[in-house]
Backbone as ProteinMPNN parsed JSONL, in Angstrom:
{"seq_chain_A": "XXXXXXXXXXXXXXXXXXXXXXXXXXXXXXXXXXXXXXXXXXXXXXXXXXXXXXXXXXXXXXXXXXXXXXXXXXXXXXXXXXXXXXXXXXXXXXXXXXXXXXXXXXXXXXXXXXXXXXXX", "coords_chain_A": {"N_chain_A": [[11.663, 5.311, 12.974], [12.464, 1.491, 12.673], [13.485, -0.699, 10.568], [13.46, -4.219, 9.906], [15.383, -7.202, 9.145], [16.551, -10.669, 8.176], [19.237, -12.505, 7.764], [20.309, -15.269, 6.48], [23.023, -17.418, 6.798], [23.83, -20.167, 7.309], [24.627, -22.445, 5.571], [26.324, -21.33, 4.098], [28.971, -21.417, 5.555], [32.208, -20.429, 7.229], [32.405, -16.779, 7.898], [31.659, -13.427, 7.103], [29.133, -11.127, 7.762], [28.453, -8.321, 5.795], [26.269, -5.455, 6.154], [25.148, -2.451, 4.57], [23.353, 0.652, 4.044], [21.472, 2.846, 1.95], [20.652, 5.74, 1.193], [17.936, 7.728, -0.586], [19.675, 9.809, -1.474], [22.474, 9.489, -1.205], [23.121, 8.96, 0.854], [24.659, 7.509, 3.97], [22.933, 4.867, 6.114], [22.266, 4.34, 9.376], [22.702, 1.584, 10.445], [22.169, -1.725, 11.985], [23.667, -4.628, 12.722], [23.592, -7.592, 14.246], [24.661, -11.141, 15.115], [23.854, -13.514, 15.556], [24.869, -16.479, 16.48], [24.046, -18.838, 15.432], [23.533, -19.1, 12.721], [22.373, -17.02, 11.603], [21.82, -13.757, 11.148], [20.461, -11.123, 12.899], [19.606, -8.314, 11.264], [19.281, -4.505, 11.868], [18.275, -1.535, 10.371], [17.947, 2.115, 9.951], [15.864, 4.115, 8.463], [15.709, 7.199, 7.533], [13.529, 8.846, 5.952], [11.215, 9.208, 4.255], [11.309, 7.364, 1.031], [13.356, 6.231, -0.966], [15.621, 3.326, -0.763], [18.69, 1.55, -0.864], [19.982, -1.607, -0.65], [22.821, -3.112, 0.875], [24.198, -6.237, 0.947], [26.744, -8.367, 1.603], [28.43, -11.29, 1.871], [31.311, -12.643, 3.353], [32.626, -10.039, 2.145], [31.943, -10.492, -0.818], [28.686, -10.232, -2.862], [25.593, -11.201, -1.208], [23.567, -13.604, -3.268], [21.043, -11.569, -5.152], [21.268, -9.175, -4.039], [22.314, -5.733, -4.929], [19.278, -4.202, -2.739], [16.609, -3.018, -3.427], [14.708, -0.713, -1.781], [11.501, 0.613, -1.178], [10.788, 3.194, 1.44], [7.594, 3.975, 2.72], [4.845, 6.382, 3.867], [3.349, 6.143, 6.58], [-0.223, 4.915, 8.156], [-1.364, 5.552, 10.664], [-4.465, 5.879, 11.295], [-5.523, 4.172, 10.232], [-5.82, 2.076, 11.872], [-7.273, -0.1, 14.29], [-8.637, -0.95, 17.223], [-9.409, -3.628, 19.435], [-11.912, -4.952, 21.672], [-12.532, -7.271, 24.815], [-10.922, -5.683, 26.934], [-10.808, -3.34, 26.329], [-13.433, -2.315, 26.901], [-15.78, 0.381, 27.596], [-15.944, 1.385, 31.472], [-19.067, 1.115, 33.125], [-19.917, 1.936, 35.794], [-16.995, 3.616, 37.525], [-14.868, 1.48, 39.085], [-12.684, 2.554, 39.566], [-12.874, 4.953, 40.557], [-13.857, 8.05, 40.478], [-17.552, 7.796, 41.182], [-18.995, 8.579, 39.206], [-17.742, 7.711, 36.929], [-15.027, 7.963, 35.03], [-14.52, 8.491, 31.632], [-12.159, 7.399, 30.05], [-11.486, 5.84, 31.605], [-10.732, 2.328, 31.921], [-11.439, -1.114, 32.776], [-9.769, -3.581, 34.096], [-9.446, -6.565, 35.134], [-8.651, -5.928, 38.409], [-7.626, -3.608, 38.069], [-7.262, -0.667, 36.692], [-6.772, 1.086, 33.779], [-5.221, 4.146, 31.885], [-6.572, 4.602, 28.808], [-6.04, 6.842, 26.602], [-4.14, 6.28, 24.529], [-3.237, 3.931, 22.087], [-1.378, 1.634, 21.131], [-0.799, 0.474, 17.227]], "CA_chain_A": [[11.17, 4.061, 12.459], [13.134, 0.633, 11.917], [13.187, -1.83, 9.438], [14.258, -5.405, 10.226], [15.555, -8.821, 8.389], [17.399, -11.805, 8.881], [20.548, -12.933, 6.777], [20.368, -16.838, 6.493], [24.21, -17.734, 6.581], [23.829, -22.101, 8.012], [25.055, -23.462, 4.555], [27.685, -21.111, 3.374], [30.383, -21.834, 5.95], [32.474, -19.454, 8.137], [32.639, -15.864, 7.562], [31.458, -12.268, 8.13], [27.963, -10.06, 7.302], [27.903, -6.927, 6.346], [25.424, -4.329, 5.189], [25.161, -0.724, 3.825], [22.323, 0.961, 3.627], [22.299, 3.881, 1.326], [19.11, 6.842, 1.45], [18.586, 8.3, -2.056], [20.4, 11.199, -1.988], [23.853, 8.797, -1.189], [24.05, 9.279, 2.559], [24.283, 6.167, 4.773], [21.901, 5.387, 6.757], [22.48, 3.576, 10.271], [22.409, 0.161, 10.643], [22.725, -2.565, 13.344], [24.458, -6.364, 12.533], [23.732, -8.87, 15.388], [25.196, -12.393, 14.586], [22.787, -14.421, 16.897], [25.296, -17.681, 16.646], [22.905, -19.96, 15.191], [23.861, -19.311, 11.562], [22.118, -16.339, 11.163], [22.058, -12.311, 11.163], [19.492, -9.865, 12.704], [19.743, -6.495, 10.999], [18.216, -3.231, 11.603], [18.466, -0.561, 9.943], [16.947, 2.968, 10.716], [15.375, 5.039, 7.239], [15.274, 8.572, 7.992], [12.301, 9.54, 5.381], [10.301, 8.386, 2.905], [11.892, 7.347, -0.387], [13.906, 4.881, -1.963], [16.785, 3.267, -0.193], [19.56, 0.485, -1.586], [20.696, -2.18, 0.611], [24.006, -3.769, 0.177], [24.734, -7.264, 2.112], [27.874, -9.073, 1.986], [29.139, -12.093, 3.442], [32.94, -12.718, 3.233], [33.048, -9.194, 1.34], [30.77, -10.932, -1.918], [27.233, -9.961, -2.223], [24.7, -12.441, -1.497], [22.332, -13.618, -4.385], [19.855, -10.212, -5.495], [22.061, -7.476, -3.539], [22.021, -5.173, -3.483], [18.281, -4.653, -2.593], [16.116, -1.828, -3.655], [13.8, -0.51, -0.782], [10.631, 2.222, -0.9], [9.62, 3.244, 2.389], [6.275, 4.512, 3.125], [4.35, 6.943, 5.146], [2.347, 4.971, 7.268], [-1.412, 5.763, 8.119], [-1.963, 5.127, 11.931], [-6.134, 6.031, 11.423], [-6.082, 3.103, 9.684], [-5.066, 0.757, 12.839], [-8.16, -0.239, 14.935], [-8.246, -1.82, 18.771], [-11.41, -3.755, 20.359], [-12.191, -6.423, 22.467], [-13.433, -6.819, 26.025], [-10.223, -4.999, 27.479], [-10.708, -2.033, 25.729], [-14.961, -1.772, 26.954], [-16.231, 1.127, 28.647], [-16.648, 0.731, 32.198], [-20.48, 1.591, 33.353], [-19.631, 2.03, 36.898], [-16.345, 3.034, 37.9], [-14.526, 1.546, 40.527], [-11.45, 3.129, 39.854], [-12.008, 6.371, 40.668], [-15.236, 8.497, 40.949], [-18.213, 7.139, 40.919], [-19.571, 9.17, 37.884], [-16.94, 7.106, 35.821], [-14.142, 8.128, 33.859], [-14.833, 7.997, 29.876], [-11.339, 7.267, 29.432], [-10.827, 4.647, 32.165], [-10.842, 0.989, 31.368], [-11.21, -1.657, 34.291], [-8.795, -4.424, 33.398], [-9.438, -7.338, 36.394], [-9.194, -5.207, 39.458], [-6.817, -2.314, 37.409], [-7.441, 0.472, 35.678], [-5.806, 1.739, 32.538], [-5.956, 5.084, 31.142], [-7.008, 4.291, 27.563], [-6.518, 7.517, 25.357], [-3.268, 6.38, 23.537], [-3.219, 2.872, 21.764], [-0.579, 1.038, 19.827], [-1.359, -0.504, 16.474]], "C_chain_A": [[12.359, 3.153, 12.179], [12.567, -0.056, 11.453], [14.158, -3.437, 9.84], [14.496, -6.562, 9.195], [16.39, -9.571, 8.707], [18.063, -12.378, 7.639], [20.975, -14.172, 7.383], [21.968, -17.04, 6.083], [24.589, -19.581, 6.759], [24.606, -22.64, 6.616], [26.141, -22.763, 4.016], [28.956, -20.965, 4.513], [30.691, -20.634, 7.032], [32.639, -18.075, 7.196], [31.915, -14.639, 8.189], [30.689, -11.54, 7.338], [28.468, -9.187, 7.414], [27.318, -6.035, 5.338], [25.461, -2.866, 5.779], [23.734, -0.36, 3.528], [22.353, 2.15, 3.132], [20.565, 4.833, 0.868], [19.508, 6.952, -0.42], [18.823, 9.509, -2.681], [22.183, 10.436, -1.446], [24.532, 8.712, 0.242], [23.833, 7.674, 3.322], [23.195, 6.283, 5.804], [21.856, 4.172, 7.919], [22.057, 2.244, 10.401], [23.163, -0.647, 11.758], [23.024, -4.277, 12.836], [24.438, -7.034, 14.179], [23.751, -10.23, 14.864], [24.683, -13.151, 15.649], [23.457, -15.972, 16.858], [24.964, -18.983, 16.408], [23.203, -20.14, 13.727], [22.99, -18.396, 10.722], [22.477, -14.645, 12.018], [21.129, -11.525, 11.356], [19.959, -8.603, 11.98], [18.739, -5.675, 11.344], [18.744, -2.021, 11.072], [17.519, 1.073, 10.266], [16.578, 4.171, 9.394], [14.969, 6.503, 8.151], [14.289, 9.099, 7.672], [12.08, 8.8, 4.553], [11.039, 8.17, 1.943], [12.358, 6.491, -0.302], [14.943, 4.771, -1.286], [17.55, 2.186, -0.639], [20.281, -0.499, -0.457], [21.655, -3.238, 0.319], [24.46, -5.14, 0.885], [25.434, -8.156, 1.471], [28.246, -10.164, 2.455], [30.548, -12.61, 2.372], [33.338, -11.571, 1.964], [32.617, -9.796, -0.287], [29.574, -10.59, -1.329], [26.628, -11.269, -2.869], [23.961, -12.012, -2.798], [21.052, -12.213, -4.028], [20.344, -9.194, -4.881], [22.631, -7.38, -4.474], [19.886, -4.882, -3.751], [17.536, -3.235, -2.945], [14.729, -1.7, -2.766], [12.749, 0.718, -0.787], [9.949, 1.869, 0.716], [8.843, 4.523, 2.616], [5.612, 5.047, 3.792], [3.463, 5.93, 5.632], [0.93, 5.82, 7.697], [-1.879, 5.07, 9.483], [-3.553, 5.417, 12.004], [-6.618, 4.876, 10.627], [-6.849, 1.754, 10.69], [-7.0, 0.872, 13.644], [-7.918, -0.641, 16.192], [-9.78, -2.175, 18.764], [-10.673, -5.157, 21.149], [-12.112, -6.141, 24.368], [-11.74, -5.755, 27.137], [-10.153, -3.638, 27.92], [-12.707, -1.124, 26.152], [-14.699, -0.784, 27.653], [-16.198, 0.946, 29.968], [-17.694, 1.684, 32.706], [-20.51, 2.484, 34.673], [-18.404, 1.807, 37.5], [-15.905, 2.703, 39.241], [-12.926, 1.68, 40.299], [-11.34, 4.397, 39.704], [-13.384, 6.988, 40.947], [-16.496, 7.787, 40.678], [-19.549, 7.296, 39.601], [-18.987, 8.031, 37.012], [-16.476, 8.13, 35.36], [-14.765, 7.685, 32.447], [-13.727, 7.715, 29.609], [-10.884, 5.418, 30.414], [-11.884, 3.22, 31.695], [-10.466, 0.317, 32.788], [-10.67, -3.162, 33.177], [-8.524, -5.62, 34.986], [-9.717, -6.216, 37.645], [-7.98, -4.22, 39.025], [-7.178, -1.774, 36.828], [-6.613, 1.022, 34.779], [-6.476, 2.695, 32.07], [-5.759, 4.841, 29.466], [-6.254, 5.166, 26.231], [-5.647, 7.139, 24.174], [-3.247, 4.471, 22.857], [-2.716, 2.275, 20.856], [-1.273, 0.38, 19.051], [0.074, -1.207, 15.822]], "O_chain_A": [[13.298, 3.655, 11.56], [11.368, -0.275, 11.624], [15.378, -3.513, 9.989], [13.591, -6.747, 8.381], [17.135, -9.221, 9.622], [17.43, -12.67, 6.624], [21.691, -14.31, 8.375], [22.186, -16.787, 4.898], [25.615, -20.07, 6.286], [25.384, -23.539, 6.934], [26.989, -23.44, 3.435], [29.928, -20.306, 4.145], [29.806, -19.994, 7.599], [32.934, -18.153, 6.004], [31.579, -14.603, 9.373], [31.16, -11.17, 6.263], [28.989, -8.8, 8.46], [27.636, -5.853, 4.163], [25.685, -2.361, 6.879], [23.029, -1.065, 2.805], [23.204, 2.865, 3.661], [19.601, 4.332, 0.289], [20.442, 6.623, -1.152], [18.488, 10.061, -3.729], [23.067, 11.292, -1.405], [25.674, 8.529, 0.662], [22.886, 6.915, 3.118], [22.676, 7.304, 6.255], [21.458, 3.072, 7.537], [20.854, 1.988, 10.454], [24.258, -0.431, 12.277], [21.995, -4.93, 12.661], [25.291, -6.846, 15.046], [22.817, -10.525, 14.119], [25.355, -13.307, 16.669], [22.652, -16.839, 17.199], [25.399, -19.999, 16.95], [23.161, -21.308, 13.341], [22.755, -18.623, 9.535], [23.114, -14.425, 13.049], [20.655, -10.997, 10.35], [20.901, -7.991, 12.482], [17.544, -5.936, 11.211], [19.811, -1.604, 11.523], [16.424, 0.996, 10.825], [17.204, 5.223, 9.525], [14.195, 6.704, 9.087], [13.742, 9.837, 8.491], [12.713, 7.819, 4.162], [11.791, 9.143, 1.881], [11.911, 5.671, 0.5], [15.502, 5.826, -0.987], [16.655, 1.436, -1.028], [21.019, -0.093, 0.441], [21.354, -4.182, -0.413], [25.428, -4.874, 1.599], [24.805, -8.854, 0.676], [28.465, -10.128, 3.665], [30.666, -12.831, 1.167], [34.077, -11.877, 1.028], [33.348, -9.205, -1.082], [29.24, -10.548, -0.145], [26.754, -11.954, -3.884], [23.748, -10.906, -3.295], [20.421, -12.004, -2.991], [19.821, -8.119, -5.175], [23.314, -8.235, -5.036], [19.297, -5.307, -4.745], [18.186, -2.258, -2.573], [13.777, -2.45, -2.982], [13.169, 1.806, -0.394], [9.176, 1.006, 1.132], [9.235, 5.688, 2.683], [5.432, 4.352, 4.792], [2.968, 5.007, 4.984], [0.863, 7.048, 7.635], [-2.677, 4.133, 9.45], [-3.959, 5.062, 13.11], [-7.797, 4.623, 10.382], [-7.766, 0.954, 10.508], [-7.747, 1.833, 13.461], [-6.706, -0.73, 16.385], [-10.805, -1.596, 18.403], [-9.666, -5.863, 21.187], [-11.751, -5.133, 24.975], [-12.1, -5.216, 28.183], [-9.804, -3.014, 28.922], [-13.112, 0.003, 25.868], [-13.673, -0.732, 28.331], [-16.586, -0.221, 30.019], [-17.436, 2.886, 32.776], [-21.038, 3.596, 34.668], [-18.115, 0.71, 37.98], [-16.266, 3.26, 40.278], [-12.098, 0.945, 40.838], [-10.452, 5.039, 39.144], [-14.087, 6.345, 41.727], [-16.389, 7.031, 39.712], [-20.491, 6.591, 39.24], [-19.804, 7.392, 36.35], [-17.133, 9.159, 35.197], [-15.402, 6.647, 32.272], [-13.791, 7.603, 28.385], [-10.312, 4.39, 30.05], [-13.056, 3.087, 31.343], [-9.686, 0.735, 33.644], [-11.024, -3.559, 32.067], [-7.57, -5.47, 35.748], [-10.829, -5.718, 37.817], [-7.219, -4.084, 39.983], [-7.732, -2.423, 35.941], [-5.568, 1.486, 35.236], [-7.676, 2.683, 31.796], [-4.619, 4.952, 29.014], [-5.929, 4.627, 25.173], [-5.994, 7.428, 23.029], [-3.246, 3.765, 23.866], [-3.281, 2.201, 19.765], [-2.218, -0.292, 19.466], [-0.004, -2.167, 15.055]]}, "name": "protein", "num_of_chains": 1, "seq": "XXXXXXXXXXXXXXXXXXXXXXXXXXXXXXXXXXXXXXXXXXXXXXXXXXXXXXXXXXXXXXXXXXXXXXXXXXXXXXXXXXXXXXXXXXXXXXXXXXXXXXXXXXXXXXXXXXXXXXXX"}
């Protein structure tokens, strides 16, 4: 799992991001700094497990206003997530493949998709 945010830098001038992210047992915990040239900072960071994590951000070696940042992350509950809409129908009669139909296939214009797995 990552976690993302953006470090607004446009009004304080030249200088240089950087963050720490810290698990809570004191171990670091990988993070990515992209300086997108615009006057801001993607981060990602990557939480190994559930719990409480501290996040430290910097610019010109001062921490910005409210760092460092106190973070809980959360199991997540994918049976929550839903899908619909006409993409996702049955089809009655298929024509991608026997003519019993598939219960899993989905006719998508003149394509077929196998269905069973579905991001939320």
């Amino acid at each position: 799992m990552a976690a993302e945010f953006t470090v607004f830098t446009k009004e304080a001038g030249d200088g240089d991001v950087d963050v720490r992210v810290i698990d809570n047992n004191g171990k670091k915990v990988p993070v990515d700094v992209k300086d997108n040239k615009d006057g801001t900072y993607t981060v990602i960071y990557y939480p190994t497990s559930v719990g409480s994590y501290t996040v430290n951000i910097t610019f010109n070696e001062e921490s910005i206003p409210k760092s460092p940042f106190k973070v809980n992350v959360c199991q997540t509950n994918s049976s929550a997530c839903r899908a619909y809409g006409p993409g996702l129908e049955k089809v009655t009669k298929s024509t991608c493949g026997s003519e019993k139909g598939d219960a899993n296939a989905r006719e998508i214009g003149a394509r077929c998709a196998e269905s069973r797995y579905v991001p939320c």
